[in-house]
Backbone as a printed PyTorch tensor [residue, N CA C, xyz], in Angstrom:
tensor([[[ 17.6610, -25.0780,   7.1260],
         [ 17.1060, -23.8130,   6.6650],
         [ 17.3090, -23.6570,   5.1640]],

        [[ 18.5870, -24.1140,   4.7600],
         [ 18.8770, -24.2250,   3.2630],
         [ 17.6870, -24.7240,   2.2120]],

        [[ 16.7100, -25.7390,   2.6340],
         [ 15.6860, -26.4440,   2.1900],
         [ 14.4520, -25.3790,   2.0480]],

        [[ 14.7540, -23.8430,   2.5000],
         [ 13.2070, -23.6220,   2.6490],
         [ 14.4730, -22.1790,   1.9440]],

        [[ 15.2010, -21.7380,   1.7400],
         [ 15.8330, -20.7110,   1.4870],
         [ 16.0930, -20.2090,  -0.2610]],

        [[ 16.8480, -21.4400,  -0.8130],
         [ 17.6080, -22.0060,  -1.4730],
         [ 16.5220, -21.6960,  -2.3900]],

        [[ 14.8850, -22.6890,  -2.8980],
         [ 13.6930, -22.2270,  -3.2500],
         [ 13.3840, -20.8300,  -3.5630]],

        [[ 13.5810, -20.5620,  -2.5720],
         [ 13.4190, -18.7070,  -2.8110],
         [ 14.9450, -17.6670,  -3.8130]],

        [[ 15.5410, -17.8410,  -2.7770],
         [ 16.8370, -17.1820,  -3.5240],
         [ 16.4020, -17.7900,  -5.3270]],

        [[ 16.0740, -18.9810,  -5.4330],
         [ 16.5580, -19.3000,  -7.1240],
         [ 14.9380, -18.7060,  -7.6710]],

        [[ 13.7620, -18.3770,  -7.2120],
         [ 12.6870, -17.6540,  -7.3540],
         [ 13.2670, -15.8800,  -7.8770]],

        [[ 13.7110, -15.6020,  -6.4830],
         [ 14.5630, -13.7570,  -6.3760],
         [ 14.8370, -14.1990,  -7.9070]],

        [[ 16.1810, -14.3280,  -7.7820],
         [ 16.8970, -14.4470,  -8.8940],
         [ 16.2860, -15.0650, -10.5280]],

        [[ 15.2640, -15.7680, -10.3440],
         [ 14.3160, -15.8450, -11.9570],
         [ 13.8780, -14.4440, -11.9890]],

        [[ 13.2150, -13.9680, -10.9880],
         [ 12.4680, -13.0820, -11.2360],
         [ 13.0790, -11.7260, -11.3150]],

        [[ 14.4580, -11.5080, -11.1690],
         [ 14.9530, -10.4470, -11.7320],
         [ 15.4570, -10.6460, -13.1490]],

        [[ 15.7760, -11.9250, -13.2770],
         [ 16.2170, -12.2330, -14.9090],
         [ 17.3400, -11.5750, -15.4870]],

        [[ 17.6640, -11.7270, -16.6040],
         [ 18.9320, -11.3090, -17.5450],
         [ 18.9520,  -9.9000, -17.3240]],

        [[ 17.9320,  -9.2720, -17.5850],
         [ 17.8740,  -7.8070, -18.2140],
         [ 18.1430,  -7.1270, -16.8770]],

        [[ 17.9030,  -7.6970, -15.4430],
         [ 18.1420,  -7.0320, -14.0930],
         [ 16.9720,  -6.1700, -13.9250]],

        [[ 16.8230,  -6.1570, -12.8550],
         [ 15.4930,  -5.1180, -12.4050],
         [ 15.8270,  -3.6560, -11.3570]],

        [[ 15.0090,  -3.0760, -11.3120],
         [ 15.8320,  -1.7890, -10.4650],
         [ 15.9850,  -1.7780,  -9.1940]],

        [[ 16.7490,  -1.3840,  -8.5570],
         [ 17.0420,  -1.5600,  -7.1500],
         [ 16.1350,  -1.6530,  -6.5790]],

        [[ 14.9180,  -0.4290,  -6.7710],
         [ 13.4770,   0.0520,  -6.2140],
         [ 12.4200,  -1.2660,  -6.3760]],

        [[ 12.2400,  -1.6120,  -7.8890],
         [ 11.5350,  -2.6280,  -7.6390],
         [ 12.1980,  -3.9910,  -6.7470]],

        [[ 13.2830,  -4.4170,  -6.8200],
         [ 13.4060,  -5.4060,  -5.8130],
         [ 13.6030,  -5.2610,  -4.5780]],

        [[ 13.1320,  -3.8330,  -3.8060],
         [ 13.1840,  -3.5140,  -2.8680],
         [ 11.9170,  -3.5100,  -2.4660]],

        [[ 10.7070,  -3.0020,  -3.2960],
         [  9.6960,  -3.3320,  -3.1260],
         [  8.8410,  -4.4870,  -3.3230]],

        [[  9.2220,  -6.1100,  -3.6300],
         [  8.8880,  -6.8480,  -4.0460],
         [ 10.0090,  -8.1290,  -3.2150]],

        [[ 10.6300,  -7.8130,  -2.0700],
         [ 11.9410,  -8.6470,  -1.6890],
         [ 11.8890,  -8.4220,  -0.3340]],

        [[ 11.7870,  -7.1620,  -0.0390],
         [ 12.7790,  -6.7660,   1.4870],
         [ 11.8230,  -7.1970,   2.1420]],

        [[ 12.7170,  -7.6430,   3.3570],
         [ 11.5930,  -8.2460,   4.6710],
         [ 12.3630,  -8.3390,   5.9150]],

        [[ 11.6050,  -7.9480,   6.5450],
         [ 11.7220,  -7.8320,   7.9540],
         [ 12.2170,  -9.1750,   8.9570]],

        [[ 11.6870,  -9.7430,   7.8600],
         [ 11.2500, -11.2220,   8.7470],
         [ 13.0260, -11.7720,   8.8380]],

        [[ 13.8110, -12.1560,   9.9450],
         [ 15.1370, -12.7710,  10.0600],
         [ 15.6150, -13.8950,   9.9780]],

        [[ 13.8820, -14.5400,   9.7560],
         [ 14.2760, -16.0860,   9.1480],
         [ 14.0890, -15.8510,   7.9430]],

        [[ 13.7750, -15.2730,   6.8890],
         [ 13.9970, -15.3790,   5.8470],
         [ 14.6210, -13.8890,   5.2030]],

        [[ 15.5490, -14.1750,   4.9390],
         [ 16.5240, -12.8510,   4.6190],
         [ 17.0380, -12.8700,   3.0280]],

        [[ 16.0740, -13.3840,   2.2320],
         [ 16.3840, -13.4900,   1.0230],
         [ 17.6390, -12.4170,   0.4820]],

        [[ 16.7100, -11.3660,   0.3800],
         [ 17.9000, -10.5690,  -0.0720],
         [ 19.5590, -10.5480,   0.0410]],

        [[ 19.2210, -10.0380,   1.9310],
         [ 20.6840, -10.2600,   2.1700],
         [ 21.0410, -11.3650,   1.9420]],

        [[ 20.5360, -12.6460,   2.0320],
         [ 21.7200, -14.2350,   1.4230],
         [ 21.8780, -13.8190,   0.2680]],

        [[ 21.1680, -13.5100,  -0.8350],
         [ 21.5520, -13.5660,  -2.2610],
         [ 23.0530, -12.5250,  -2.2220]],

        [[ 22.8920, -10.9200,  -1.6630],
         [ 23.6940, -10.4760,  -1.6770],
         [ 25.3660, -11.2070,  -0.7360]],

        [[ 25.1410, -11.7280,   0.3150],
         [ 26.3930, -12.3340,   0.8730],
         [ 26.4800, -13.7370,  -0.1450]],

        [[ 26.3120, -14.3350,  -0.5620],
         [ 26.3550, -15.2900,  -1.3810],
         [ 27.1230, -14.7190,  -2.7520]],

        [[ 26.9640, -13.9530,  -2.9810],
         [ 27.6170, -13.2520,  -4.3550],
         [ 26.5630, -13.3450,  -5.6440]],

        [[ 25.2440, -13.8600,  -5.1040],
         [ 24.5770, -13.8040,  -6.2470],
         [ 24.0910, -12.7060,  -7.3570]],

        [[ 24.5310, -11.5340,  -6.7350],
         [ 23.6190, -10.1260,  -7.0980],
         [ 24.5550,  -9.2430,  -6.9920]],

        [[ 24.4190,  -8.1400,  -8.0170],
         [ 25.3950,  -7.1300,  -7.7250],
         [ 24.6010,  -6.0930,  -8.3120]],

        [[ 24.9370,  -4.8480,  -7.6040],
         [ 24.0480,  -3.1530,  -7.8930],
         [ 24.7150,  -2.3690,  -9.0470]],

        [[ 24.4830,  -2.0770, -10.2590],
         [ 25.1400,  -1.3980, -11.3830],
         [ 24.3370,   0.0670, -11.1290]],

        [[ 25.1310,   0.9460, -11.4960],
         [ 24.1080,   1.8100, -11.8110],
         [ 24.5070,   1.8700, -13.5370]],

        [[ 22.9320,   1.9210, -14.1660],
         [ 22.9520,   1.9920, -15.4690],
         [ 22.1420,   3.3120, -15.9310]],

        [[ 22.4960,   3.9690, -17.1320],
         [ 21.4160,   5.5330, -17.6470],
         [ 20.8880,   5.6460, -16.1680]],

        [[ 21.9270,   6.4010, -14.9400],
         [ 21.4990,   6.9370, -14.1260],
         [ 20.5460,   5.9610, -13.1710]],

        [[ 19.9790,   4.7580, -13.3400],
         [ 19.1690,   4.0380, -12.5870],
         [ 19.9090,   3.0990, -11.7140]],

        [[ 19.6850,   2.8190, -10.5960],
         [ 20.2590,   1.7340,  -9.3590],
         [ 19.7590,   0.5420, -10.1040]],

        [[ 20.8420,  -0.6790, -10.9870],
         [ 20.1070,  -1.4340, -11.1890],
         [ 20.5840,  -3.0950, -10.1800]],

        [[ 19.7970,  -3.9390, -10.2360],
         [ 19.8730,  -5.1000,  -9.2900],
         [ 19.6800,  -6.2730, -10.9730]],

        [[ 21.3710,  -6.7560, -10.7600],
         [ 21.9310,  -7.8990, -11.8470],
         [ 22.5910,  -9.1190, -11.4200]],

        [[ 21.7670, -10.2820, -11.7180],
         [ 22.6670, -11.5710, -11.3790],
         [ 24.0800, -11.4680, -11.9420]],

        [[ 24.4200, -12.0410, -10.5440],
         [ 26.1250, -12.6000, -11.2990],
         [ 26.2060, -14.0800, -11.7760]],

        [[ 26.9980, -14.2560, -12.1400],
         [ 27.8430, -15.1670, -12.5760],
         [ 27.3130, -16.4530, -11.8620]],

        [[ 28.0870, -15.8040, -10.3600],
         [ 27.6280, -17.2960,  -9.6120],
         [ 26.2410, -17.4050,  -9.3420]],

        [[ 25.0200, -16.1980,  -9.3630],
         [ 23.9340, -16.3250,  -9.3580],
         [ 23.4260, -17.3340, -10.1130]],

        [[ 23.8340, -16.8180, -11.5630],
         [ 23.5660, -17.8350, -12.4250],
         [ 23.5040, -19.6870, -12.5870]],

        [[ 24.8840, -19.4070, -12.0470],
         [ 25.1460, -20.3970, -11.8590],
         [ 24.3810, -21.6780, -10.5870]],

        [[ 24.2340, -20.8140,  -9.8910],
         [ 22.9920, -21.1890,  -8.9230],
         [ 21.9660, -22.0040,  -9.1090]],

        [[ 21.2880, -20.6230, -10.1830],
         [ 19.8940, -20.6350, -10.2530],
         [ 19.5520, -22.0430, -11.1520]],

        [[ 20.5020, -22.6400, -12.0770],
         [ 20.3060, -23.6320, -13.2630],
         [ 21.0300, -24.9250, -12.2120]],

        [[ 21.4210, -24.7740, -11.4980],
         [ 21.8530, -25.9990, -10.5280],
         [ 20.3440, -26.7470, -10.0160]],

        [[ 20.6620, -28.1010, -10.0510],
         [ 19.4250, -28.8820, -10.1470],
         [ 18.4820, -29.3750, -10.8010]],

        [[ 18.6820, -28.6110, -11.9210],
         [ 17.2420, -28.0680, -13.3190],
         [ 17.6930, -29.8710, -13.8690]]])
């Protein structure tokens, strides 16, 4: 499953980028129903992602090990 997962999670994670995106948009652009692919929640149990709130906004920011992730393989 890692082979079809792994692809995605390092996709999520480009596409929120440095600057982090808002909770809302990666809620609307992520969440899914579907239980074979649970992007979100892996990124979040994985430690890739963490929720700040910034000037009042829910924001969605790679961590560390996200990072670290995402440049693995390149």
């Amino acid at each position: 499953m890692s082979d079809f997962i792994d692809p995605l999670l390092r996709d999520l994670l480009a596409w929120i980028g440095p600057e982090g995106r808002s909770y809302a948009d990666v809620m609307d652009a992520w969440r899914t129903s579907c239980p074979r692919l649970p992007i979100w929640e892996d990124a979040n149990e994985r430690g890739f992602v963490t929720r700040e709130r910034i000037e009042g906004t829910s924001m969605v920011l790679v961590t560390r090990q996200g990072r670290s992730f995402l440049v693995q393989d390149q």
